[in-house]
C-alpha positions in Angstrom: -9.7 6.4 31.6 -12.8 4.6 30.4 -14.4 1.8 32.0 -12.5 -1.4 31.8 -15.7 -3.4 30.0 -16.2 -0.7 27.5 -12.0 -1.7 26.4 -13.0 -4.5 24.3 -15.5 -3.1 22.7 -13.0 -0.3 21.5 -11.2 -3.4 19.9 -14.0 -4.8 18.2 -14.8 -1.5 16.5 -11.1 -0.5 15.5 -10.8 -3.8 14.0 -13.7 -3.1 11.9 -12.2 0.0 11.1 -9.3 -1.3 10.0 -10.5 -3.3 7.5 -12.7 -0.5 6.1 -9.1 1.6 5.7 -8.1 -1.8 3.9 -10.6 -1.7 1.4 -9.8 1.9 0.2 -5.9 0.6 -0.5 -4.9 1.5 -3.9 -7.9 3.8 -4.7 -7.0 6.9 -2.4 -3.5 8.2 -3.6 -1.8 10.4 -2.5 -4.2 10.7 0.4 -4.2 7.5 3.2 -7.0 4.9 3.7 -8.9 5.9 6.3 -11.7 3.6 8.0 -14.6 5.1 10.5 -16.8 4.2 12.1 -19.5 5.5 14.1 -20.8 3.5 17.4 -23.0 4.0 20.4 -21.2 2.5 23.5 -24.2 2.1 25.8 -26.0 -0.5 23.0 -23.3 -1.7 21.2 -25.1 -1.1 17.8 -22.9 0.6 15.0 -24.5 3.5 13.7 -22.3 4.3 10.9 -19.2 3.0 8.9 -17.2 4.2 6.1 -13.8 4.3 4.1 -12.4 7.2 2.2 -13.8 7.6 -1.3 -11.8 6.7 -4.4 -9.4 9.5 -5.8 -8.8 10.6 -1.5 -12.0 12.8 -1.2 -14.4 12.5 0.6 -12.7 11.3 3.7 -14.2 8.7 5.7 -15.0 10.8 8.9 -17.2 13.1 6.9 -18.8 9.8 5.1 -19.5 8.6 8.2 -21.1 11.6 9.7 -23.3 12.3 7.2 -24.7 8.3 7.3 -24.9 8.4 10.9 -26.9 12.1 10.6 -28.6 13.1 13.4 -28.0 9.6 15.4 -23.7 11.0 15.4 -25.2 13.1 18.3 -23.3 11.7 21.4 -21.7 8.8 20.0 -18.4 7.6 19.7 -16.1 7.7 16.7 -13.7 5.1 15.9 -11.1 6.2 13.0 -8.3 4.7 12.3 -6.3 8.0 11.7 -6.1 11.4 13.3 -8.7 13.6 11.6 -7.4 16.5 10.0 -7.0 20.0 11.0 -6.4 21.7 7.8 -8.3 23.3 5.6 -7.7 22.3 2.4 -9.7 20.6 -1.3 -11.9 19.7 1.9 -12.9 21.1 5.2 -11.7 20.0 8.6 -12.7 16.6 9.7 -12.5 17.9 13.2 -14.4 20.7 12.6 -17.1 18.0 10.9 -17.0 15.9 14.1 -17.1 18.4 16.1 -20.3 20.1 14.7 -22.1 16.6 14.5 -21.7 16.7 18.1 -19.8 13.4 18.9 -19.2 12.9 22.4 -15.8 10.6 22.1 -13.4 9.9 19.1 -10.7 6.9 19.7 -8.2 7.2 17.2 -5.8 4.6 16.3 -2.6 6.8 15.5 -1.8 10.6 14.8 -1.2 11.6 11.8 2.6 12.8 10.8 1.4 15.2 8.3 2.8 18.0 9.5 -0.2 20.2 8.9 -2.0 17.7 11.2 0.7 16.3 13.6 -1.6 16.3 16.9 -3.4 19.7 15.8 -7.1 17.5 14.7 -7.0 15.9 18.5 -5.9 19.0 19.9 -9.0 20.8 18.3 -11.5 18.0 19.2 -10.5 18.4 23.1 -10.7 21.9 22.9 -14.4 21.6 22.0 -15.1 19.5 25.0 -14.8 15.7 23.0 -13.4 12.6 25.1 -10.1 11.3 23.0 -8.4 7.9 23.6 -6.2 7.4 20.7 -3.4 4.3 20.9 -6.2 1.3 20.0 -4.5 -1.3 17.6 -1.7 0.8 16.7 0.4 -1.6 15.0 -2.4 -2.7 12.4 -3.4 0.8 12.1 0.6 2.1 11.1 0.9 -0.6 8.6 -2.8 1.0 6.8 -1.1 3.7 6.8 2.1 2.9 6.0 2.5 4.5 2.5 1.3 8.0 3.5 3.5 7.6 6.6 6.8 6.8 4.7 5.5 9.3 1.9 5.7 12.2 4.5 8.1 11.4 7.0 10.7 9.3 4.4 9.6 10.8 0.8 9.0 7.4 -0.7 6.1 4.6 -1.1 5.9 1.6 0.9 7.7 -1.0 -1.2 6.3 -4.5 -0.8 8.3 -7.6 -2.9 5.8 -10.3 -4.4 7.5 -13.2 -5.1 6.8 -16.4 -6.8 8.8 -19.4 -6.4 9.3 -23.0 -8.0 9.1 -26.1 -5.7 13.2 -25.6 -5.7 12.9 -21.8 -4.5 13.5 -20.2 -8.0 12.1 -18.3 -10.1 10.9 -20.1 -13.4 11.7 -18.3 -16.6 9.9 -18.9 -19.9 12.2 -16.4 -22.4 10.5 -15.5 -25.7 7.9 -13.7 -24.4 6.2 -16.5 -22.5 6.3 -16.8 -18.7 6.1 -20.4 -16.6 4.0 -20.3 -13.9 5.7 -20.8 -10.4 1.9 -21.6 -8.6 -1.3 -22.5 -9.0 -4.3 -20.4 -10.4 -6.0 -19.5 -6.6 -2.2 -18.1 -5.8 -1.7 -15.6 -9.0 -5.2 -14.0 -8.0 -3.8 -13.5 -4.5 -1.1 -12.0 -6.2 -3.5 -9.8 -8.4 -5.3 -9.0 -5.2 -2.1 -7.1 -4.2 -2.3 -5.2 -7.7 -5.4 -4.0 -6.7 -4.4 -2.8 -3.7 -1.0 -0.8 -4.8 -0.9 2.5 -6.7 1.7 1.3 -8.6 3.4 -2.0 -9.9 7.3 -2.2 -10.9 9.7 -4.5 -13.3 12.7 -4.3 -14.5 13.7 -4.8 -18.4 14.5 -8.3 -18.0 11.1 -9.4 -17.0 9.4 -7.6 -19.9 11.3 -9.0 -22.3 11.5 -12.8 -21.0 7.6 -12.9 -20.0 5.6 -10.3 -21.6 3.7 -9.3 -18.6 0.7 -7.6 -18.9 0.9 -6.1 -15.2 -3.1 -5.5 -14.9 -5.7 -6.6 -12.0 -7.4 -9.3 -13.8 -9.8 -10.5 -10.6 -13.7 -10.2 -11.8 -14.7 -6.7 -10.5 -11.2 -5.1 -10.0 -10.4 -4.6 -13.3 -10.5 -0.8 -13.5 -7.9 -1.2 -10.3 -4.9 -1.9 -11.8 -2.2 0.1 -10.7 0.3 2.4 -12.9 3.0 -0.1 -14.1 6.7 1.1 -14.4 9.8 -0.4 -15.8 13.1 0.5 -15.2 15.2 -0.3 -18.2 18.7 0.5 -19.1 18.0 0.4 -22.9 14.5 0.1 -24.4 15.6 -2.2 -27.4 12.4 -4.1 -27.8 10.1 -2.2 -25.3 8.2 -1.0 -27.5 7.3 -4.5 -29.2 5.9 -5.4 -25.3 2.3 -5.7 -24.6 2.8 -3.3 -22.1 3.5 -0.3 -24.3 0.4 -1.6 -26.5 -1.8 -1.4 -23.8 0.1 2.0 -22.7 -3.4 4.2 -23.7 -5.5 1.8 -21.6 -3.0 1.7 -18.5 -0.9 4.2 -17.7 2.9 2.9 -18.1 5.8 4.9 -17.0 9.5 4.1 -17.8 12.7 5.1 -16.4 15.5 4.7 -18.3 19.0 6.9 -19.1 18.9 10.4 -20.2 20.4 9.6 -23.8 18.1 6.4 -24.3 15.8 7.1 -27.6 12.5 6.6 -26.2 10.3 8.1 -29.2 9.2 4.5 -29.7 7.9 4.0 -26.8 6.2 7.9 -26.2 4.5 7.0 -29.6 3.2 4.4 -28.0 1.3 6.3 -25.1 4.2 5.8 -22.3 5.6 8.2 -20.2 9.2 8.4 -19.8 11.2 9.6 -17.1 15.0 10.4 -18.3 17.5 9.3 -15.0 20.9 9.6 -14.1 22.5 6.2 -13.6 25.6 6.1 -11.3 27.8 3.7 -11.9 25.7 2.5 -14.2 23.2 1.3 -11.7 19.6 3.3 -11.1 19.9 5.6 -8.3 16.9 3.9 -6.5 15.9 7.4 -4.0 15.4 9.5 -6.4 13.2 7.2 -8.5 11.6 6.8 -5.2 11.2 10.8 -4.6 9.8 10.9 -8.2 7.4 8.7 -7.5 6.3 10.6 -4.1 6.0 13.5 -6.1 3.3 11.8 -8.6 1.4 11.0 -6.1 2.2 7.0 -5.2 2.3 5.9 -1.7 2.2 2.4 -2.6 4.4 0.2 -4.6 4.1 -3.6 -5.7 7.6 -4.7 -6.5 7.1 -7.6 -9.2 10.0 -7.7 -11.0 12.9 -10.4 -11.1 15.8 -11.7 -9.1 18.0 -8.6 -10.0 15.1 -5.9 -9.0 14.9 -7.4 -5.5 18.1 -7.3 -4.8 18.7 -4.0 -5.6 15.6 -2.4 -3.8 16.8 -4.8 -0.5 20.3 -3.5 -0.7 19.3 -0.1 -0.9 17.3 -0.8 1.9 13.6 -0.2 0.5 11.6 -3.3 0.8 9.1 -3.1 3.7 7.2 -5.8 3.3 7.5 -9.1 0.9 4.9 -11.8 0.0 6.1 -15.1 -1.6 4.2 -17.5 -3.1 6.1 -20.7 -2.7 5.1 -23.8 -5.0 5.3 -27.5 -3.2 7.0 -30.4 -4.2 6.5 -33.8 -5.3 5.4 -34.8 -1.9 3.0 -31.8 -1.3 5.0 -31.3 1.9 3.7 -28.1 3.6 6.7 -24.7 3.4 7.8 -24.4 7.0 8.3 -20.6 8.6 11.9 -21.1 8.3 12.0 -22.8 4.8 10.1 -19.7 3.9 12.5 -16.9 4.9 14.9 -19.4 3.9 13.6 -19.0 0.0 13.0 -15.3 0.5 16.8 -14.7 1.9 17.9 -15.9 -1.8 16.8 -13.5 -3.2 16.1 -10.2 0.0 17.2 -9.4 3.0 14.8 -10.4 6.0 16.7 -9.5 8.9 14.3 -7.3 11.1 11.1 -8.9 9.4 8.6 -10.5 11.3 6.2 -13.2 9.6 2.3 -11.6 10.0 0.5 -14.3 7.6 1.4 -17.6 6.7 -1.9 -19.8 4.9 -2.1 -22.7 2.0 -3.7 -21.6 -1.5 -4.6 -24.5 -2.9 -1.7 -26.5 -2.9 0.6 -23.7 -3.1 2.0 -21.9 0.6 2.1 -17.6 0.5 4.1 -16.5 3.2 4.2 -12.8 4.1 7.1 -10.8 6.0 7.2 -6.9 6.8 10.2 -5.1 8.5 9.9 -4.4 12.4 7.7 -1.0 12.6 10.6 1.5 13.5 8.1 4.2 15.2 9.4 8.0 13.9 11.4 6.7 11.4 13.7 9.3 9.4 11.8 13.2 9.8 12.5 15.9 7.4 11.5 16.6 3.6 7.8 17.0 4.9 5.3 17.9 2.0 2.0 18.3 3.7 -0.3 15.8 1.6 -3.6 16.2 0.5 -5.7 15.1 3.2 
């Protein structure tokens, strides 16, 4: 048990942690954002700090350990993850942390890889290293979300962006040119989320009645736009899209039936992915276990009315994030007017509200299911971590 003034300080430095691991988000698939940092208790100065690289590798322990240098000898690490036991593309982070001679590690959760699974703390108390794990667990599961659900559940975390008239509905343009629901300051939150997904999905409809680009536009975060995908019963006009003209610049994947002629579209760069519909609906898992096996852990759901509905009824949105315009009287969106416009459209029973703000005139409000600890085990693939 550690001293009880030394507690908050634990805080302080998982929190910074944490939004180290948040910074990685959409840059590290398939391996999780992990945030480290490298502290010494008895000053309170932090020695070292550090995210895992773009692309997975190097991971954040070893980052952190090799800017701390000499100084990691009898500090404390704070990671935001268990580090991993495996050998692998990459040697042990345990074995890195124990070798730098770290005197403590706090760890925010273990990791369900099953190659990991307790195994990286087990090996750090073996050597003779103090571990406190359990600091800031929620925050910390919800970082990790998408490599969680990727091992345990063989699918991304899905979260719905939505963006909503005054009257709570989704203004359509047709012809190829969209109306904007919100103001300016709100679409770059919303590209913000692009830039912090693997992948971005639509449906047919949306292609066809605005044209979407599906890029992160923001200043800086260009090169971090996510894969886009479409899921399209027939491709009639698909390859007229700016989407497939931009297909050699960003990666763009389409699912659509078996016998669908796609040569249009293939010309054009895309990747196709022939499915089975049943009942001539997509069978949402398998997409989802096609997109585990390619590597995306995180998924920005963009597309319409129809697209939500079918991911919430099939039970895969985890999270949602509505940008809500305001009326004529600039009256601010109460919490229950919120899930109010979100239940048109998704279920939110079992959600809890973790931000609410005002974007310039406009209200986001964001919702993520009820952390179900464990969830569903079985159809493990050991990631790359």
């Amino acid at each position: 048990m550690r001293p009880a003034e030394r507690s908050g300080f634990d805080v302080q430095m998982m929190q910074i942690a944490l939004g180290l691991a948040a910074r990685g988000l959409g840059r590290t698939a398939p391996n999780p954002s992990v945030g480290a940092v490298i502290a010494d208790e008895h000053t309170g100065e932090v020695i070292a700090r550090a995210w895992t690289a773009p692309g997975g590798r190097p991971h954040a322990e070893t980052i952190a350990i090799a800017h701390a240098g000499d100084r990691a000898r009898g500090a404390t690490m704070y990671v935001t993850l268990e580090p991993c036991s495996h050998h692998g593309v990459t040697r042990p982070c345990a074995d890195a942390i124990v070798e730098a001679g770290l005197a403590r590690v706090v760890c925010a959760i273990e990791d369900p890889d099953p190659r990991v699974a307790g195994r990286g703390l087990a090996r750090l108390r073996s050597a003779g290293i103090a571990v406190d794990r359990g600091v800031l667990v929620e925050g910390a599961h919800w970082i990790a979300a998408g490599h969680i659900l990727r091992v345990t559940e063989r699918r991304p975390l899905v979260t719905a962006k939505l963006a909503l008239d005054s009257a709570g509905s989704v203004p359509r343009g047709g012809a190829g040119k969209p109306v904007w629901a919100t103001g300016e300051s709100a679409r770059a939150a919303g590209h913000l989320l692009r830039a912090r997904s693997d992948a971005i999905l639509v449906g047919r409809g949306t292609v066809i009645a605005d044209d979407p680009l599906l890029t992160c536009r923001l200043p800086g975060l260009e090169a971090r736009s996510p894969v886009r995908i479409v899921l399209a019963r027939a491709l009639a006009g698909l390859e007229k899209s700016r989407l497939a003209q931009s297909a050699r610049q960003h990666p763009l994947w389409v699912f659509c039936p078996e016998a669908a002629d796609s040569s249009a579209l293939r010309a054009a760069g895309a990747e196709i992915f022939p499915v089975l519909l049943i009942g001539g609906e997509f069978w949402l898992p398998a997409i989802m276990e096609t997109l585990v096996a390619r590597g995306i852990t995180r998924l920005l759901l963009e597309g319409g009315p129809a697209t939500w509905a079918a991911f919430s009824r099939a039970g895969l949105v985890d999270a949602a994030v509505l940008f809500h315009a305001r009326g004529a009287d600039g009256g601010e969106l109460s919490p229950a007017g919120g899930l109010a416009a979100l239940d048109r459209y998704i279920t939110t029973e079992g959600f809890d509200i973790y931000d609410r703000r005002t974007i310039a005139g406009d209200d986001m409000l964001a919702v993520r299911r009820q952390w179900h600890r464990g969830g569903r085990r079985g159809h493990n693939e050991p990631t790359q971590r």
